[in-house]
Biopython code that builds the backbone (N, CA, C, O; Angstrom):
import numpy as np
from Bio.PDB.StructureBuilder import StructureBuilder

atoms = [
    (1, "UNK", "N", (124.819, 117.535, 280.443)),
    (1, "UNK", "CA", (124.877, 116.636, 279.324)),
    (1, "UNK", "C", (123.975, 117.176, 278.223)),
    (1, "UNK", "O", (122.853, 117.557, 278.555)),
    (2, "UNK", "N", (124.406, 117.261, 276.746)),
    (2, "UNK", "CA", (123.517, 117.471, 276.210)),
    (2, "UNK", "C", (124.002, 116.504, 274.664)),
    (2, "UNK", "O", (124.944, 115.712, 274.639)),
    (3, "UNK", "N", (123.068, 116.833, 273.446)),
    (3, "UNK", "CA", (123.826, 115.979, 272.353)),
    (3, "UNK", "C", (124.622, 116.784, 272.040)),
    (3, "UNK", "O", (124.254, 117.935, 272.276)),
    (4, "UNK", "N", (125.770, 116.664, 271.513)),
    (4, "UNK", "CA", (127.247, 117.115, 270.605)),
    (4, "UNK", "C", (126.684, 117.647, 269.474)),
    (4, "UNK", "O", (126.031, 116.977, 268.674)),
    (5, "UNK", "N", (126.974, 119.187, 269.334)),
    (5, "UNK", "CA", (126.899, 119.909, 267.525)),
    (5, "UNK", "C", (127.085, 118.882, 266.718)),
    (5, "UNK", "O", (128.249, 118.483, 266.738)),
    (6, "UNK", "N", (126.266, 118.212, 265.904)),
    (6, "UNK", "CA", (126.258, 118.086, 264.629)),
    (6, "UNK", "C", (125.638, 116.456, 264.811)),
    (6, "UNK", "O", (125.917, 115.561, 264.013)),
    (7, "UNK", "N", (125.092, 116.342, 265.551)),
    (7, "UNK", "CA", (124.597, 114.901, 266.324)),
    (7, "UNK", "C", (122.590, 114.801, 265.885)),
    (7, "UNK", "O", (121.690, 115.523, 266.317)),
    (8, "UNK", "N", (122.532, 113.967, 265.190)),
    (8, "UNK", "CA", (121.445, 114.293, 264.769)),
    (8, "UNK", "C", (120.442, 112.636, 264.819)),
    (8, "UNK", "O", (121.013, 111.554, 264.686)),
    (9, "UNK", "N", (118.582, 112.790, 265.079)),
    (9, "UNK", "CA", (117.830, 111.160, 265.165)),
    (9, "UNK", "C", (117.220, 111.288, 264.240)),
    (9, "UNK", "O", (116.930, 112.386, 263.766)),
    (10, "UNK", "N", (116.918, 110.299, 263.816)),
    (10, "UNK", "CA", (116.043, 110.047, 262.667)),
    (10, "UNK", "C", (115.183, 108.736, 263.304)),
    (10, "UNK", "O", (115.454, 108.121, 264.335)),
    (11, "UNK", "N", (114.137, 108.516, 262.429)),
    (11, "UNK", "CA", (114.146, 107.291, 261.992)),
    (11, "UNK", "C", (114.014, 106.758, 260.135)),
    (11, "UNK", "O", (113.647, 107.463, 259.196)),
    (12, "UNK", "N", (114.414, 105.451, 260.111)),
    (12, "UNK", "CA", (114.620, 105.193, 258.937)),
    (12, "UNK", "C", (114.078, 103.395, 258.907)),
    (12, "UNK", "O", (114.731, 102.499, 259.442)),
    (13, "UNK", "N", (113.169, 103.249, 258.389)),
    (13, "UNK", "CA", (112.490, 101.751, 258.246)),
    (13, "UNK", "C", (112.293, 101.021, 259.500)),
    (13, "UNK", "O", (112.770, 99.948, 259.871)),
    (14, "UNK", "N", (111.286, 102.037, 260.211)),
    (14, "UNK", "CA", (111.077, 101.913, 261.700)),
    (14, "UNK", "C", (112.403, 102.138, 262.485)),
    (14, "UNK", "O", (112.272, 102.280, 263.701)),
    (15, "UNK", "N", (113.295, 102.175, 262.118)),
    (15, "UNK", "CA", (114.570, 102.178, 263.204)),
    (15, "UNK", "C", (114.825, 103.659, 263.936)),
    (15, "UNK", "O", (114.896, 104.614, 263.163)),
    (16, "UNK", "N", (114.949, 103.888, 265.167)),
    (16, "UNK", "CA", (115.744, 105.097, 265.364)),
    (16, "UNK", "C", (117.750, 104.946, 265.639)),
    (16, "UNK", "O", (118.604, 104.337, 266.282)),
    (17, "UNK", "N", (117.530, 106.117, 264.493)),
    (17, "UNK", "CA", (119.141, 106.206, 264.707)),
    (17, "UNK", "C", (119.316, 107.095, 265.285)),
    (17, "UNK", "O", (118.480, 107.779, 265.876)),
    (18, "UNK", "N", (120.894, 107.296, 265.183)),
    (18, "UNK", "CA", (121.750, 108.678, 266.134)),
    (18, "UNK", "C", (122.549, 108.796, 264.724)),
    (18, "UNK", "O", (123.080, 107.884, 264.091)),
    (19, "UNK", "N", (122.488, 110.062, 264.439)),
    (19, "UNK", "CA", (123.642, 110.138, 263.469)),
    (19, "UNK", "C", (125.312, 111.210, 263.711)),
    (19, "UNK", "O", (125.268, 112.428, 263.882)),
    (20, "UNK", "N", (126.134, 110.708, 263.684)),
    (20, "UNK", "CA", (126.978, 111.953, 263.577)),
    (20, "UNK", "C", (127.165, 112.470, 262.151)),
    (20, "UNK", "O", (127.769, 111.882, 261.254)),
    (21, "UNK", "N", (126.589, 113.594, 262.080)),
    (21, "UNK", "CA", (127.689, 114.269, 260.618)),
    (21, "UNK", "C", (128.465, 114.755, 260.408)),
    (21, "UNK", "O", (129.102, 115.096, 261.405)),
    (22, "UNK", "N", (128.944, 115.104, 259.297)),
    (22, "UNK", "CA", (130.484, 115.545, 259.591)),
    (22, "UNK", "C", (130.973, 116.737, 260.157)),
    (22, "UNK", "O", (132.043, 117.156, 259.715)),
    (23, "UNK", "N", (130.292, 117.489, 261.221)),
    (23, "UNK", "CA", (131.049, 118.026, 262.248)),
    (23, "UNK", "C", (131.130, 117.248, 263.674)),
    (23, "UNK", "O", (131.714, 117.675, 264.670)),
    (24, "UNK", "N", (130.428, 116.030, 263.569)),
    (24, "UNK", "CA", (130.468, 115.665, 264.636)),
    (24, "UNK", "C", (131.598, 114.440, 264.691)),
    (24, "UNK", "O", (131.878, 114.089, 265.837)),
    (25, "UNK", "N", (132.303, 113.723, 263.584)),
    (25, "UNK", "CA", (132.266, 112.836, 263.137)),
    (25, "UNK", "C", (133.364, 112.451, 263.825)),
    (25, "UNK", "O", (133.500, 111.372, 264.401)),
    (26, "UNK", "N", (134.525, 113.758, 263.737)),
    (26, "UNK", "CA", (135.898, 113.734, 264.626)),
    (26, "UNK", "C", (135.893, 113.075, 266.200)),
    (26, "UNK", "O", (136.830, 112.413, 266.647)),
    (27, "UNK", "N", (134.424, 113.448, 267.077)),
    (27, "UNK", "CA", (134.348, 113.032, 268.218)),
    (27, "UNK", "C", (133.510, 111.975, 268.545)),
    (27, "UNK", "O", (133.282, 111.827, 269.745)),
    (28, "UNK", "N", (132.962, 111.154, 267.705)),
    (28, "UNK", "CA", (132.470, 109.832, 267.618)),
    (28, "UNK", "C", (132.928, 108.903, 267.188)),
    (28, "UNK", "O", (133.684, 108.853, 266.218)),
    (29, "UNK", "N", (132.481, 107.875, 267.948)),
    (29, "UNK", "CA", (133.612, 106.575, 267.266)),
    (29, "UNK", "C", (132.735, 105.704, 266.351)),
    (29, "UNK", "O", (133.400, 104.773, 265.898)),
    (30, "UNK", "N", (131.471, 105.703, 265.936)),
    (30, "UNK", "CA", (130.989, 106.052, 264.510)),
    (30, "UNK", "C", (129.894, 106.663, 264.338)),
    (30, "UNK", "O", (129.351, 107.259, 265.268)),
    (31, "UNK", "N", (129.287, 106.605, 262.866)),
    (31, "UNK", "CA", (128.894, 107.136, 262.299)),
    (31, "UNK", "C", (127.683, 107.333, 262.396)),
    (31, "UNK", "O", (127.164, 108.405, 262.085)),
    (32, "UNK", "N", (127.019, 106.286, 262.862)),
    (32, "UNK", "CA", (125.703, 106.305, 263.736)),
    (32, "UNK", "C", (125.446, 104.823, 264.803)),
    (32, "UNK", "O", (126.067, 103.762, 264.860)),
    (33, "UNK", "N", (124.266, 105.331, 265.550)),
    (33, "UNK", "CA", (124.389, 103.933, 265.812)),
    (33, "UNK", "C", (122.903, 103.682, 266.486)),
    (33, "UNK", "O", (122.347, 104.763, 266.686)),
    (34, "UNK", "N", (122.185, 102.651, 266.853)),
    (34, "UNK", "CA", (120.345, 102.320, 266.403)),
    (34, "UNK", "C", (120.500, 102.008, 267.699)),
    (34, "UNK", "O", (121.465, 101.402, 268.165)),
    (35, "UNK", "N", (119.300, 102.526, 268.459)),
    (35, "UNK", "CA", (118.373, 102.946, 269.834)),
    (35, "UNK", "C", (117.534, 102.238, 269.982)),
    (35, "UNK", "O", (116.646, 102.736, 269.289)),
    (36, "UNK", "N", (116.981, 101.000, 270.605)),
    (36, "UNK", "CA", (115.998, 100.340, 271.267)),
    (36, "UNK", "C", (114.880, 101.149, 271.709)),
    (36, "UNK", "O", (115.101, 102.333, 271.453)),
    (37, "UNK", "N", (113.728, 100.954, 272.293)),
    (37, "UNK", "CA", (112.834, 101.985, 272.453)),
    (37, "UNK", "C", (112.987, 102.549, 273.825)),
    (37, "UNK", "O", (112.516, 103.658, 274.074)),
    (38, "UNK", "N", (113.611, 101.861, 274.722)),
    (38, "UNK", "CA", (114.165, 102.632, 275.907)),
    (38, "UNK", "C", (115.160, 103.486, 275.842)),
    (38, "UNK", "O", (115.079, 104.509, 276.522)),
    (39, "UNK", "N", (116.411, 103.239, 274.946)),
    (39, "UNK", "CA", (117.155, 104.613, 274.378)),
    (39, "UNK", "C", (116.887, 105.754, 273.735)),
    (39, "UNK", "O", (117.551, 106.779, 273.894)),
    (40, "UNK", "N", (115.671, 105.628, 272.792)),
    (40, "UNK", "CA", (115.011, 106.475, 272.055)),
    (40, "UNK", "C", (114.138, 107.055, 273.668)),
    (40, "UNK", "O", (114.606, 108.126, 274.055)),
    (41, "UNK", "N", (113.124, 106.550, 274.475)),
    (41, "UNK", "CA", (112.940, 107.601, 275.390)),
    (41, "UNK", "C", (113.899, 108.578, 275.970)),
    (41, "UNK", "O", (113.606, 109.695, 276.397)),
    (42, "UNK", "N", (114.849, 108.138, 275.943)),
    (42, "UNK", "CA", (116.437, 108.828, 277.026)),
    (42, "UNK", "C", (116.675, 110.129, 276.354)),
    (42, "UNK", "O", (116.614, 111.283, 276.779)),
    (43, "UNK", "N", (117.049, 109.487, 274.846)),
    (43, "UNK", "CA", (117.106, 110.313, 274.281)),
    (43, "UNK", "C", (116.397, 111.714, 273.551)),
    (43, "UNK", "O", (116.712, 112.878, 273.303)),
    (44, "UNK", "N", (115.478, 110.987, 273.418)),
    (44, "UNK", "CA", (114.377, 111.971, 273.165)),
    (44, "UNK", "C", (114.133, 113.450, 274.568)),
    (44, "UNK", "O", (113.991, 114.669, 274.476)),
    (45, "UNK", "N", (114.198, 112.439, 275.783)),
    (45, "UNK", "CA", (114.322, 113.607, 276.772)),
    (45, "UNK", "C", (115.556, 114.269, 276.848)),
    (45, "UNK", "O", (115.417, 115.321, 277.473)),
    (46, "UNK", "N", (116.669, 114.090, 276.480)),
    (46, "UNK", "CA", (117.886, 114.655, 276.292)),
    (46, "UNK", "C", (117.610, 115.796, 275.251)),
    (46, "UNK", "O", (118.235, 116.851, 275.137)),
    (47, "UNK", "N", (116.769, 115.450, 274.673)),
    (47, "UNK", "CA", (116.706, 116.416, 272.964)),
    (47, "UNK", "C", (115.953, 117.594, 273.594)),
    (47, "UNK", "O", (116.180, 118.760, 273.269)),
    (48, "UNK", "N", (114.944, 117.191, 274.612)),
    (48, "UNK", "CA", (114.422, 118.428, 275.096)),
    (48, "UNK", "C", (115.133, 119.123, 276.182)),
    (48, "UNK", "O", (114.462, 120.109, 276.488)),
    (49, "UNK", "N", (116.257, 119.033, 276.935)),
    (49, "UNK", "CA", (116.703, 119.191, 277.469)),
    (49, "UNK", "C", (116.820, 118.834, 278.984)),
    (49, "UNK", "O", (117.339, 119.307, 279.996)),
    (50, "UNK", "N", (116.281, 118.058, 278.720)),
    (50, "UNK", "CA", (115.546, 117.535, 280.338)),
    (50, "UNK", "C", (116.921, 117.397, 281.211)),
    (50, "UNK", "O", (117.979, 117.383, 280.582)),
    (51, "UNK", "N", (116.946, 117.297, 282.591)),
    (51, "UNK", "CA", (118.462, 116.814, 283.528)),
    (51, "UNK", "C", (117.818, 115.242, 283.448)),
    (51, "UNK", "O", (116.653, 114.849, 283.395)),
    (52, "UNK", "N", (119.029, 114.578, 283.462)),
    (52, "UNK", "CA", (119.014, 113.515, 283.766)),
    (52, "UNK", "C", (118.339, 112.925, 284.845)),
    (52, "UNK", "O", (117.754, 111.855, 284.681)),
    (53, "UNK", "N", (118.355, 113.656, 286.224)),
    (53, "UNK", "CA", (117.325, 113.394, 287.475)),
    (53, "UNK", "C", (115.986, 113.474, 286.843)),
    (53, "UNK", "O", (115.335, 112.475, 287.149)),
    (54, "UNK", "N", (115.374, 114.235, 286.126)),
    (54, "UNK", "CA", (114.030, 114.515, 285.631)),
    (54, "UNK", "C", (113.965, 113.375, 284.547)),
    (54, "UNK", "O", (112.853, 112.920, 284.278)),
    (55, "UNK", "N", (115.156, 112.847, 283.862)),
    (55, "UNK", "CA", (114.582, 111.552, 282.978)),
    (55, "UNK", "C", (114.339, 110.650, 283.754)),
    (55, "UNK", "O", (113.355, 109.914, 283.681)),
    (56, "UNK", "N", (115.301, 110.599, 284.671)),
    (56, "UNK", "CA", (114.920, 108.906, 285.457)),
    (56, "UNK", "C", (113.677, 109.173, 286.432)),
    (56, "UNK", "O", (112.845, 108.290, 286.642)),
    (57, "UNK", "N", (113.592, 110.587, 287.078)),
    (57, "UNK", "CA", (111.719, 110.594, 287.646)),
    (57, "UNK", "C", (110.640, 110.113, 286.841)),
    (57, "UNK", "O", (109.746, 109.345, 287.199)),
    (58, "UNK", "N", (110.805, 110.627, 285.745)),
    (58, "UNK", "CA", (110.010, 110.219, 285.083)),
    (58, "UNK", "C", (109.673, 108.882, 284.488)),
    (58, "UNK", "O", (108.558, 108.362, 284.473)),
    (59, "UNK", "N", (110.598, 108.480, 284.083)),
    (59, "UNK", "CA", (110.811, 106.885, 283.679)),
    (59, "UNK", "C", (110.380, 106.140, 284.974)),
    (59, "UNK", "O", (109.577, 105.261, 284.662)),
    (60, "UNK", "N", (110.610, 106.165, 286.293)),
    (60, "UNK", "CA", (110.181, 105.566, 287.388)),
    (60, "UNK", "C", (108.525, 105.985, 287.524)),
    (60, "UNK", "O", (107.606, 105.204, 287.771)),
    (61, "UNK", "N", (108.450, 107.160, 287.335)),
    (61, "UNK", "CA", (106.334, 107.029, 286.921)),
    (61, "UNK", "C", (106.177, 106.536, 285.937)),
    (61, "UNK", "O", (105.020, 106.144, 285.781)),
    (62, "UNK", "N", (106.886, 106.339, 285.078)),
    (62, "UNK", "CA", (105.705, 105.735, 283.528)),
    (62, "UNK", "C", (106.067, 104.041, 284.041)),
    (62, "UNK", "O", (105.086, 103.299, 283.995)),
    (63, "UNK", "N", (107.245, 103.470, 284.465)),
    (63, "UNK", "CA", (107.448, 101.886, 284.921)),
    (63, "UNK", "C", (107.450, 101.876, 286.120)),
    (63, "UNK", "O", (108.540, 101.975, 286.683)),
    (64, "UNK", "N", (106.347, 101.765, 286.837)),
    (64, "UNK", "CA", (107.051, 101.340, 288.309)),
    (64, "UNK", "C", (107.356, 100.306, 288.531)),
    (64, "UNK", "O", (108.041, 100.115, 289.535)),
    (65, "UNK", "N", (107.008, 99.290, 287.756)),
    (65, "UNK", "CA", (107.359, 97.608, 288.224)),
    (65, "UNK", "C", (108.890, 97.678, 288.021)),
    (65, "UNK", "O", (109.484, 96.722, 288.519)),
    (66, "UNK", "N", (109.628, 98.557, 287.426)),
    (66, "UNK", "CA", (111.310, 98.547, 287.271)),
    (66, "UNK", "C", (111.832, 99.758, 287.862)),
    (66, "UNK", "O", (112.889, 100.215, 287.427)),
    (67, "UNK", "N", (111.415, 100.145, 288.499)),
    (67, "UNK", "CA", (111.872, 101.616, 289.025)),
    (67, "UNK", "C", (113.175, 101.975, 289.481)),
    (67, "UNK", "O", (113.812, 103.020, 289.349)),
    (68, "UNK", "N", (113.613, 100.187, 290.413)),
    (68, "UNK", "CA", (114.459, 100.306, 291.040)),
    (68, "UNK", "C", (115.762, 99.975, 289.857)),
    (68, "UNK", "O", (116.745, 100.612, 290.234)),
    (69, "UNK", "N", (116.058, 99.242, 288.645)),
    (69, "UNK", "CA", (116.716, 99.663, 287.644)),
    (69, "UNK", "C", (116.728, 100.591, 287.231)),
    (69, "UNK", "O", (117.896, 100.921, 287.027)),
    (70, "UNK", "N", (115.930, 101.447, 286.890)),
    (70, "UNK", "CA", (115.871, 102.760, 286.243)),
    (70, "UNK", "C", (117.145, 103.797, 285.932)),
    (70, "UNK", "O", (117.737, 103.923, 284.860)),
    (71, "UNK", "N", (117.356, 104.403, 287.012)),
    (71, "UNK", "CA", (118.522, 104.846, 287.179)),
    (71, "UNK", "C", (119.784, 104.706, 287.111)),
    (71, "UNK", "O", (120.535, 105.647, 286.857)),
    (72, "UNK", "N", (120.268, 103.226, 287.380)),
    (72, "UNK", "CA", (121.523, 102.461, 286.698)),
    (72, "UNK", "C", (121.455, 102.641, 285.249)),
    (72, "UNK", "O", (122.189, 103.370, 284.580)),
    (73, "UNK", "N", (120.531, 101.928, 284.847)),
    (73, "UNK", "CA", (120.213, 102.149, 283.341)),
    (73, "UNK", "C", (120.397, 103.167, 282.473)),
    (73, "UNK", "O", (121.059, 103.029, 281.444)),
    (74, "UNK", "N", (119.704, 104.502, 282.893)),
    (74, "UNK", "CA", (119.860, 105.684, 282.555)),
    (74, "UNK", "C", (121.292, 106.147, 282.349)),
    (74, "UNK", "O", (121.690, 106.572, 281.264)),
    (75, "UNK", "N", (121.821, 106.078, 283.108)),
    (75, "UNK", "CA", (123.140, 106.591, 283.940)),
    (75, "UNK", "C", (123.820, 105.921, 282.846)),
    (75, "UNK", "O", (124.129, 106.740, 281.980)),
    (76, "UNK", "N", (124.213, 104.570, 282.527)),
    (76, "UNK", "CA", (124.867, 103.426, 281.926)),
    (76, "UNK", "C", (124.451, 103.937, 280.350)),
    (76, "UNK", "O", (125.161, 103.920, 279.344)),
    (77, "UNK", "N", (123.446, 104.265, 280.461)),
    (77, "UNK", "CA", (122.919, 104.681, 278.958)),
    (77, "UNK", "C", (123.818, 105.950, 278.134)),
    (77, "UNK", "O", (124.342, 106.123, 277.034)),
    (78, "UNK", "N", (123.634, 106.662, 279.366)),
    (78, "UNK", "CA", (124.053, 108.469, 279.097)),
    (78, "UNK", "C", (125.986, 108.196, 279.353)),
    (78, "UNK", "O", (126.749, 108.955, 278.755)),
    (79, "UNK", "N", (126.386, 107.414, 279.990)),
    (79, "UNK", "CA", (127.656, 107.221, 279.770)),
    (79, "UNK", "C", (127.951, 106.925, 278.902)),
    (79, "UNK", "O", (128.931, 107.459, 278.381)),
    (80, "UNK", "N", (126.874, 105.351, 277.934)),
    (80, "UNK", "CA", (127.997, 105.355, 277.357)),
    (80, "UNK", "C", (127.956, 105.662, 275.736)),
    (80, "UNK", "O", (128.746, 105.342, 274.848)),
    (81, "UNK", "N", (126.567, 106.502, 275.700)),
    (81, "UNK", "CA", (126.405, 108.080, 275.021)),
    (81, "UNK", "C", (127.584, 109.070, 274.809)),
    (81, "UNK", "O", (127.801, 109.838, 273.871)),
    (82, "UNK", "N", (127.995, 108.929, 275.478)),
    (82, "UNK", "CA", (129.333, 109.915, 276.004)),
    (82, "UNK", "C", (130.618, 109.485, 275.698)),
    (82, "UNK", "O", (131.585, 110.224, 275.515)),
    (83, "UNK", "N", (130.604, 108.279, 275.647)),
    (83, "UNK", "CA", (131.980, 107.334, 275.855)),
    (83, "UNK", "C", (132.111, 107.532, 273.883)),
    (83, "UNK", "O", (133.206, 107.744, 273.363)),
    (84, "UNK", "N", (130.824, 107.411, 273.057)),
    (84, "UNK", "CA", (130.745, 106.692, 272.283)),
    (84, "UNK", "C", (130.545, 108.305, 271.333)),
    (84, "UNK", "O", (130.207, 108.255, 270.150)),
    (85, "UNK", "N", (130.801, 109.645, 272.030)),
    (85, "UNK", "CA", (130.618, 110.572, 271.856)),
    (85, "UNK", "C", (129.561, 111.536, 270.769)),
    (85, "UNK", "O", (129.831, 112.474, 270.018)),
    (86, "UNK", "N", (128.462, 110.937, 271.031)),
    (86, "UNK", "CA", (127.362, 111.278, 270.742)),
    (86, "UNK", "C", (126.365, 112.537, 271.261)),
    (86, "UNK", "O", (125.525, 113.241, 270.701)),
    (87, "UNK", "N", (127.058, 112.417, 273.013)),
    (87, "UNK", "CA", (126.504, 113.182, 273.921)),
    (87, "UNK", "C", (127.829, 113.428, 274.770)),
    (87, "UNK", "O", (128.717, 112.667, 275.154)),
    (88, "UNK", "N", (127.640, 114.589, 274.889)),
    (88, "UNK", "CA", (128.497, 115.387, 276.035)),
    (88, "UNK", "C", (128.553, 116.596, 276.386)),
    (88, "UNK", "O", (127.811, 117.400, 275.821)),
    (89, "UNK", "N", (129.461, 117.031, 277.422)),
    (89, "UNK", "CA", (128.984, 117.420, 279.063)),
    (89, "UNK", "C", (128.558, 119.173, 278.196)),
    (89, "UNK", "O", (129.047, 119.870, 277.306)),
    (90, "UNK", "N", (127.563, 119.218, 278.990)),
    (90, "UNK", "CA", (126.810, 120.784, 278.708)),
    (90, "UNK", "C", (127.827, 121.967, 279.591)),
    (90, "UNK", "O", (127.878, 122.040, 280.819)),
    (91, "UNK", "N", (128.372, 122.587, 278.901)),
    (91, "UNK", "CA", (129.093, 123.735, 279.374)),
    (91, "UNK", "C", (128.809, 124.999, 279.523)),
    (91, "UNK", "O", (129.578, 125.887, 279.892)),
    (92, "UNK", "N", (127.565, 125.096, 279.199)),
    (92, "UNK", "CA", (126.375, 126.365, 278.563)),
    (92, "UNK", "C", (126.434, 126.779, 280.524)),
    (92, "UNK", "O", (126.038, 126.089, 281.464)),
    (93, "UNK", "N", (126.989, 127.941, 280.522)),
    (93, "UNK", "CA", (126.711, 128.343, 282.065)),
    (93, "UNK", "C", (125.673, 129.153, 282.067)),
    (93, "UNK", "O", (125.434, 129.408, 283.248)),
    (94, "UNK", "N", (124.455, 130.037, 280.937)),
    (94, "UNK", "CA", (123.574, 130.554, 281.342)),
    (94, "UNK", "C", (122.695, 130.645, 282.297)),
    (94, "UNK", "O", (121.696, 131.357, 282.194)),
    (95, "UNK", "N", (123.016, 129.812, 283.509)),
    (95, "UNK", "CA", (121.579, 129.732, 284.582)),
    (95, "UNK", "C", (122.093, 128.763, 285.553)),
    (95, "UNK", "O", (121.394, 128.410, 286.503)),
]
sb = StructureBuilder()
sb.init_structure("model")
sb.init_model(0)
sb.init_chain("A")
sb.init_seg("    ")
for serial, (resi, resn, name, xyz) in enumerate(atoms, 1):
    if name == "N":
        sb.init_residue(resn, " ", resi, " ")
    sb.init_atom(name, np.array(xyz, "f"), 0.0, 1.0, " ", f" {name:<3s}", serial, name[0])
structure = sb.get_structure()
């Protein structure tokens, strides 16, 4: 999984967005769309490239009182990232 060419965060009057621009624009179903501060972590580890197993380890050390959500969440998050085509599947076979 990674973000889609032309998929870009900001923030803008405290908000974090997702933006598609217009190379991305064809495979999103819009134009941007605003991240809670648990999406902005997800994402943010997505930006570094993290695997998804290594976001939700981690997220289960920084919350343990929710640990056992964690991973649904994540998962539900990064789908529907994907669905909403913002993020998708890493094809990069280098390694």
């Amino acid at each position: 999984m990674k973000i889609r060419n032309g998929v870009i965060s900001t923030v803008v009057c405290d908000e974090f967005l997702v933006i598609a621009t217009r190379e991305a624009r064809p495979f999103c179903s819009s134009r941007y769309t605003q991240l809670n501060s648990s999406g902005r972590l997800i994402w943010e580890s997505v930006e570094r490239g993290e695997p998804i197993e290594e976001i939700i380890s981690a997220l289960q050390k920084r919350f343990p009182t929710v640990a056992d959500k964690i991973a649904k969440d994540v998962r539900t998050f990064c789908a529907s990232m994907m669905e909403k085509g913002f993020l998708c599947e890493d094809t990069n076979n280098d390694g």
